[in-house]
PAZA-154833 format. One line per field, with one value per residue (C-alpha): residue number from 0; chain; x, y, z. Coordinates in steps of 0.001 Angstrom, whole numbers. Example, Ala and Ser with C-alpha at 12.3 -4.5 7.8 and 13.67 -1.06 7.14 Angstrom:
2
n [0;1]
chain [A;A]
u [12300;13670]
v [-4500;-1060]
w [7800;7140]
***
This chain:
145
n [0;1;2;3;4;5;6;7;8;9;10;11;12;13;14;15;16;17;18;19;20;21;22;23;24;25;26;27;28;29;30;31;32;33;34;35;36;37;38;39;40;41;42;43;44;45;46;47;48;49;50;51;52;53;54;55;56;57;58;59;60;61;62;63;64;65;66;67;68;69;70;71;72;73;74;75;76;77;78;79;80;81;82;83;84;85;86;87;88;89;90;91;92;93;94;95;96;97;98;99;100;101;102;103;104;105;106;107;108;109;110;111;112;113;114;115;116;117;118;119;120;121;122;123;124;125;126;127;128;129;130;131;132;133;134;135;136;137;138;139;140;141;142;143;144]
chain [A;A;A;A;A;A;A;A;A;A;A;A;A;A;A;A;A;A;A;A;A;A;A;A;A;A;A;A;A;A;A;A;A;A;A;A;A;A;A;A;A;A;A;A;A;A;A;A;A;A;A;A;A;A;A;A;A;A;A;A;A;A;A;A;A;A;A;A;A;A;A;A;A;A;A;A;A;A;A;A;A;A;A;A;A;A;A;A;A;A;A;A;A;A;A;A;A;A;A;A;A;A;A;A;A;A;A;A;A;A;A;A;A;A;A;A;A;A;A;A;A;A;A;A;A;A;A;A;A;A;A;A;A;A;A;A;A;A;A;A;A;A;A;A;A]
u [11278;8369;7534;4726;5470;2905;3822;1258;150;-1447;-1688;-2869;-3033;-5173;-5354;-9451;-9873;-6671;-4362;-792;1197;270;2124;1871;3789;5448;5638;3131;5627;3481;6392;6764;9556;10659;12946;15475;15874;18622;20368;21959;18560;16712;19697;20098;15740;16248;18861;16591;13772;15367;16903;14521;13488;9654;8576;8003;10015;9447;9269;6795;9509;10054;13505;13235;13647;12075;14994;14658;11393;11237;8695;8012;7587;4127;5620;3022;3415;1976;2480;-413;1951;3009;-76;-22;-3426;-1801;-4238;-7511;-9807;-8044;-4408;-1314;718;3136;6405;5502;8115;7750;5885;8929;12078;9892;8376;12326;12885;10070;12167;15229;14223;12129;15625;17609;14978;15635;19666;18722;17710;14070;10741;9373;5921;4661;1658;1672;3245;558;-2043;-5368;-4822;-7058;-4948;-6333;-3998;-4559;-2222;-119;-159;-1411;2321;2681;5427;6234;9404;10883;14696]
v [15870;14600;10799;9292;6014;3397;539;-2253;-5788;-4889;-2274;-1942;1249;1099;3505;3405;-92;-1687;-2465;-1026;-1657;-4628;-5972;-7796;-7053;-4099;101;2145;5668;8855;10883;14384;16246;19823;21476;21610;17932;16852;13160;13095;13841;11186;8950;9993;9359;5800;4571;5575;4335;783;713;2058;-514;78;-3709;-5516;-8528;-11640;-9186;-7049;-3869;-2291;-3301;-4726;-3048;-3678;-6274;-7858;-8788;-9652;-6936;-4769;-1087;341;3948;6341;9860;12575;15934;16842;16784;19783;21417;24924;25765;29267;31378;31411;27922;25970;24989;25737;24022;26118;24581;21160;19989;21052;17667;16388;16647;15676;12536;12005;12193;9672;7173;7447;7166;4020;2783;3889;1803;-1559;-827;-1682;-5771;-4140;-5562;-1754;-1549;1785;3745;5740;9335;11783;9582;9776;6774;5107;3341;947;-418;-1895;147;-2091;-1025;1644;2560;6024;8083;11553;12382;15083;16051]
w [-11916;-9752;-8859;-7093;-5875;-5044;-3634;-5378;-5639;-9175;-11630;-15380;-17701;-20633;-23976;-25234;-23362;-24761;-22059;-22791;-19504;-16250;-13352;-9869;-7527;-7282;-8198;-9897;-10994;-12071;-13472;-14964;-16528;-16599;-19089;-16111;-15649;-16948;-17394;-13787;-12266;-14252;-13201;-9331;-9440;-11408;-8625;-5788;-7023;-7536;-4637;-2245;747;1044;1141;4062;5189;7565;10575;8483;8381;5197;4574;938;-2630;-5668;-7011;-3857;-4009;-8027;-8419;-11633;-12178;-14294;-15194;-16527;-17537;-16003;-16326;-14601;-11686;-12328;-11186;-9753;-7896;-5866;-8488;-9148;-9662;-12993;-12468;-14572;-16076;-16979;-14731;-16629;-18768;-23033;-24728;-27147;-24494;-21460;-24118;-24518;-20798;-20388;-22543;-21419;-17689;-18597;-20039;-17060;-14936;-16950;-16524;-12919;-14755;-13748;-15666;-16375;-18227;-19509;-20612;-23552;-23299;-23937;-24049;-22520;-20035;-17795;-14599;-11989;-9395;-6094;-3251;-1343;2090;889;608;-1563;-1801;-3524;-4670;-5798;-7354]
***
């Protein structure tokens, strides 16, 4: 599994100009899947990831998480993650995740998310999206497990 975490102060993803998924305040996940990923690694990513402390407090540290500041999560697919560029000058994809079990993945990571009492839009798996966000900080962070 691989995560890119933005930290943001808005995001939107939209599906041919209708908007699927907004927040404020808060993350911006691009996920992908591979077959190996299993329900302890989308579980072990889902804690982190709720409980990680990359928002500033009074003294401007990053010391708060996600539930501590109220904030939301926009989770979008994206498999594209998965890019390997070692050979020649269009990636593969191969390593990426097969379309129903990493689509399955998607949702039950989404779900594992809101266990955490999280607000947790989403894009639409598969989808040709279109995502604008403004990068808090900019605060990104990849992650993978």
């Amino acid at each position: 599994m691989k995560v890119v975490i933005q930290r943001v102060s808005d995001a939107k993803v939209s599906v041919k100009g209708e908007a699927l998924g907004q927040i404020d305040q808060g993350l911006c996940l691009l996920v992908a899947f591979a077959d190996e990923d299993t329900t302890e690694t989308l579980n072990y990513v889902a804690h982190k990831i709720a409980n990680m402390r990359i928002f500033t407090d009074s003294e401007g540290k990053m010391n708060l998480s996600l539930k501590d500041i109220g904030g939301s999560i926009l989770s979008i697919s994206q498999f594209t993650l998965y890019a390997d560029t070692k050979k020649g000058n269009r990636p593969s994809f191969v390593g990426a995740g097969e379309f129903d079990s990493s689509s399955q993945k998607y949702d039950q990571f989404n779900q594992t998310l809101r266990s955490y009492d999280l607000t947790v839009e989403t894009g639409e798996f598969g989808a040709d999206m279109q995502v604008a966000l403004t990068n808090d900080g900019p605060v990104t962070i990849i992650m993978e497990r």
